[in-house]
DOROGU-706501 format. One line per field, with one value per residue (C-alpha): residue number from 0; x, y, z. Coordinates in Angstrom, 2 decimals. Each point is the difference from the previous one (the first is absolute). Example, Ala and Ser with C-alpha at 12.3 -4.5 7.8 and 13.67 -1.06 7.14 Angstrom:
n c(0:1)
east c(12.30:1.37)
north c(-4.50:3.44)
up c(7.80:-0.66)
//
This chain:
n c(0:1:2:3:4:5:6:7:8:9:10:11:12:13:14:15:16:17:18:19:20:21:22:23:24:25:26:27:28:29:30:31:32:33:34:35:36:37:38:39:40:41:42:43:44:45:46:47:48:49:50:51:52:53:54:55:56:57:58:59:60:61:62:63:64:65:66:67:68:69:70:71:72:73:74:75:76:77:78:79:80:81:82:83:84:85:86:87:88:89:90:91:92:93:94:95:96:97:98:99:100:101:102:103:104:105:106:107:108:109:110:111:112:113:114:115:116:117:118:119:120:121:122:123:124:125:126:127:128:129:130:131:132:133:134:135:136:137:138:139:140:141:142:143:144:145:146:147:148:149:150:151:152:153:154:155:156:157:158:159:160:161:162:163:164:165:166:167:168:169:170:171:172:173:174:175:176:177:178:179:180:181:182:183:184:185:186:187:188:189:190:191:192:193:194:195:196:197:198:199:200:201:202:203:204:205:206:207:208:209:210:211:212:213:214:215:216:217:218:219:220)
east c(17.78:3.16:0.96:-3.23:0.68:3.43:-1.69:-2.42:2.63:2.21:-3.10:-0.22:3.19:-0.06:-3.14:1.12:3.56:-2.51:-1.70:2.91:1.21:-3.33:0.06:3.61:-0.84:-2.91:2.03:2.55:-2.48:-1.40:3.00:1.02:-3.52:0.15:3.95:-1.74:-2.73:2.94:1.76:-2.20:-0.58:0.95:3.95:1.95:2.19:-0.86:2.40:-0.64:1.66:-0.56:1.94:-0.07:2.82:0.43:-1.01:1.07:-2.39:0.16:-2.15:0.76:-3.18:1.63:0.31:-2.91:2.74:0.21:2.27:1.99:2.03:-1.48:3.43:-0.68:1.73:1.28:2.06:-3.04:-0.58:-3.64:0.28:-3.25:-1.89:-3.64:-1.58:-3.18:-2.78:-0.48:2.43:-0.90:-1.02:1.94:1.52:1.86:-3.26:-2.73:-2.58:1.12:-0.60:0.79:0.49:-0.26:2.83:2.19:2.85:3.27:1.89:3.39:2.08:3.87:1.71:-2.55:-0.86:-3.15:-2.94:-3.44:-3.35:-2.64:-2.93:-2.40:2.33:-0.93:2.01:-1.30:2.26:-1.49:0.07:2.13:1.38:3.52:-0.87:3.30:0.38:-3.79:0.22:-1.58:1.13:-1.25:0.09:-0.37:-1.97:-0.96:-2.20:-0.14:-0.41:3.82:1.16:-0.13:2.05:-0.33:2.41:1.60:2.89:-0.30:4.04:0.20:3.10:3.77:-1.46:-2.36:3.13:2.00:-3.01:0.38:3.63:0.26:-2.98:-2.22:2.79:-1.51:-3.20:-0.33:-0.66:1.00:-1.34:1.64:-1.08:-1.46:0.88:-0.83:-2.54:0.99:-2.98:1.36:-2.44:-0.14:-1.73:-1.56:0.21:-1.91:-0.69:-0.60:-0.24:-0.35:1.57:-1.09:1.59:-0.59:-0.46:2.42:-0.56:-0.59:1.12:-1.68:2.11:-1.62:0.81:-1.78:0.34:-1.20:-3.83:0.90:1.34:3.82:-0.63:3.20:-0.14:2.62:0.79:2.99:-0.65:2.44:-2.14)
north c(54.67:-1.64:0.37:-1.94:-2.94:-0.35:-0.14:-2.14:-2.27:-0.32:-0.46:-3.03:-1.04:0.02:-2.22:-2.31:-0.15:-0.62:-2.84:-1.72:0.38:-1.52:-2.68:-1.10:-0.15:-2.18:-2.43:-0.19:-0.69:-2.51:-1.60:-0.14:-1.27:-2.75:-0.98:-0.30:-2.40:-2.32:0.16:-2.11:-2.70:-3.29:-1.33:-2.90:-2.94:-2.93:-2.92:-3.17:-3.81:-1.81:-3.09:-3.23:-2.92:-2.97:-0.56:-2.63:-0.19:-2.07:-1.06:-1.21:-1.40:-0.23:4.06:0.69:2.32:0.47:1.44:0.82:1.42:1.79:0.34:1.79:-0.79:3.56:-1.71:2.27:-1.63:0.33:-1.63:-1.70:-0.42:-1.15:0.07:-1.96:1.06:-3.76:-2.75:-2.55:-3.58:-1.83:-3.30:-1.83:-2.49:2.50:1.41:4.03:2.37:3.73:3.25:3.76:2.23:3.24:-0.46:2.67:0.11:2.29:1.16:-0.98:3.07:2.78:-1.66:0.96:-2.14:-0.76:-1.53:-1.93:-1.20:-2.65:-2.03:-3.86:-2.71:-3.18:-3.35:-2.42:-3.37:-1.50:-3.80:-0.71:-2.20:-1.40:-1.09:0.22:1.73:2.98:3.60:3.80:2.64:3.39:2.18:3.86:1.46:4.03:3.28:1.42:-3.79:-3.22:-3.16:-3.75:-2.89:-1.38:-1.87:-1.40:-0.80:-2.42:-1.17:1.44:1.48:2.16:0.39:1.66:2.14:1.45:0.29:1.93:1.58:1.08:-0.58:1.95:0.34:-3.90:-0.53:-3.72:-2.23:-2.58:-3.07:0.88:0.35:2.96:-0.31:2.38:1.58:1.39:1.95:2.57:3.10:3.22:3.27:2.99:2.70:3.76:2.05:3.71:2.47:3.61:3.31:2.54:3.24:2.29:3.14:3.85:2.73:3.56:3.55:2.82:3.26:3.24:1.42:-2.95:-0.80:-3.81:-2.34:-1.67:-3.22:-2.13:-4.05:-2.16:-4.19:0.43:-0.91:2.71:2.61)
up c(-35.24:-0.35:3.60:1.06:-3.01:1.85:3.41:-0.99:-2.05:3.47:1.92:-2.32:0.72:3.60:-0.27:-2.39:2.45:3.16:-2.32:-0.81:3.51:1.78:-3.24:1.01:3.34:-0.14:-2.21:2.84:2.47:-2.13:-0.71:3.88:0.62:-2.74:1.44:3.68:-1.46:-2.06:3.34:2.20:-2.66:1.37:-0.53:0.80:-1.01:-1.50:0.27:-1.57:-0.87:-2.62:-0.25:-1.73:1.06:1.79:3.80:2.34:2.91:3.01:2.50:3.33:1.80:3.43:0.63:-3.28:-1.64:-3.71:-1.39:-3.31:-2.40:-3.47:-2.66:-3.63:-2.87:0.09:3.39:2.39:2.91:2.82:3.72:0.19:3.05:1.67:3.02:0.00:2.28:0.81:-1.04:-2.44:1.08:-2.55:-0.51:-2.75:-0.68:1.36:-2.47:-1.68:2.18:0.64:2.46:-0.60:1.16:-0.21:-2.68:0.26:-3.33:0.89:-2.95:0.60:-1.47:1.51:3.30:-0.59:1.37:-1.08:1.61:-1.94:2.41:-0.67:-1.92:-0.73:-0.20:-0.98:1.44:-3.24:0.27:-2.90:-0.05:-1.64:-3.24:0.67:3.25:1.02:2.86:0.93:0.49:0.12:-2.58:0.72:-2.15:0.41:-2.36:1.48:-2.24:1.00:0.50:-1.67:0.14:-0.43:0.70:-2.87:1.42:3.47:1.93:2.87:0.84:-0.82:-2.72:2.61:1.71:-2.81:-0.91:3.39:-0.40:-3.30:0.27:3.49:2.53:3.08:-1.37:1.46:3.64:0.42:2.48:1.99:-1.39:-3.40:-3.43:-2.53:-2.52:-2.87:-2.43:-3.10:-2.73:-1.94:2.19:-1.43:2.50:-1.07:2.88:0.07:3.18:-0.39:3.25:0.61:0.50:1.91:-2.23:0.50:2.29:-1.22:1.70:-0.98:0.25:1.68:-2.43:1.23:-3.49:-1.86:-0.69:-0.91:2.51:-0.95:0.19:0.32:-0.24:1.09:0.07:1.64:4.01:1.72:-1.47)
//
């Protein structure tokens, strides 16, 4: 009798030992299945700017260029550019008008450069209370961008704008004189870029009845 309790009791053994065994590796197989799944969700890298300053804009309505300059108080400064799809019919005593276009904001420490389409500006029709004549405005009311003119330059004071402040951001034209518009602009964009996920490579083991799974970012691999 006691020889068959001790058979039986490492018969009970072995099976409990063959549970545990087939127990652990289900969990492994459901672990590697459940790290397979969390591989393929989407990634990427979101980059954003969000800045606040003041902008000095100009508009030359010989070549339709405008461009500008965006500086933070933090000393940041954004290259502004548009291209409109079709240049604005404006003149100093014409009615407000305005023209849709692509606007490029590039950060000046990164280098980094980024589109906005179907950006309006508005060219509004304002008249000086103080020497009654009239003049543009320029006014952009976007979700990532929005500016209006506050202080208008004509004049040396256009001139030392340019100086201190866009330098080669200003084409100048023979014959004309810069018009300088000077606001406060908001600048709040966010572009997201995606990876690819990196590759697996899976070890071939005659003895082993789970495949080695080995992940790797690193491209040489």
């Amino acid at each position: 009798m006691s020889e068959s309790g001790s058979y039986t009791s490492l018969s009970s053994l072995a099976s409990q030992s063959s549970s545990c065994s087939s127990s652990t590796s289900s969990l492994f197989t459901m672990t590697s299945l459940s790290r397979l799944r969390r591989h393929h969700r989407p990634r990427g890298i979101v980059s954003s700017i969000v800045a606040t300053g003041t902008a000095r804009i100009i508009y030359n309505d010989v070549s339709g260029a405008l461009r500008g300059i965006l500086i933070t108080s933090d000393g940041e400064s954004f290259g502004l550019n548009c291209l409109f799809d079709t240049l604005p019919d404006i003149s100093d005593d014409g009615p407000s008008t305005s023209s849709e276009g692509r606007f490029f904001v590039t950060d000046g420490d990164t280098g980094d450069q980024y589109s906005i389409e179907g950006v309006t500006v508005h060219f509004v029709s304002v008249i000086n209370p103080v020497t009654n004549n009239p003049h543009r405005h320029i006014k952009i009311d976007h979700p990532t961008i929005k500016f209006a003119t506050k202080d208008l330059y004509i004049g040396n004071r256009a001139e030392l704008e340019v100086q201190q402040h866009l330098g080669a951001q200003y084409e100048r034209e023979i014959g004309t004189k810069p018009v300088v518009h000077c606001g406060e602009m908001q600048i709040k964009i966010v572009t997201s870029q995606k990876i690819e996920p990196g590759y697996r490579r899976e070890s071939i083991c005659d003895t082993c009845t789970i495949p080695i799974v080995e992940q790797s970012e690193d491209f040489l691999v």
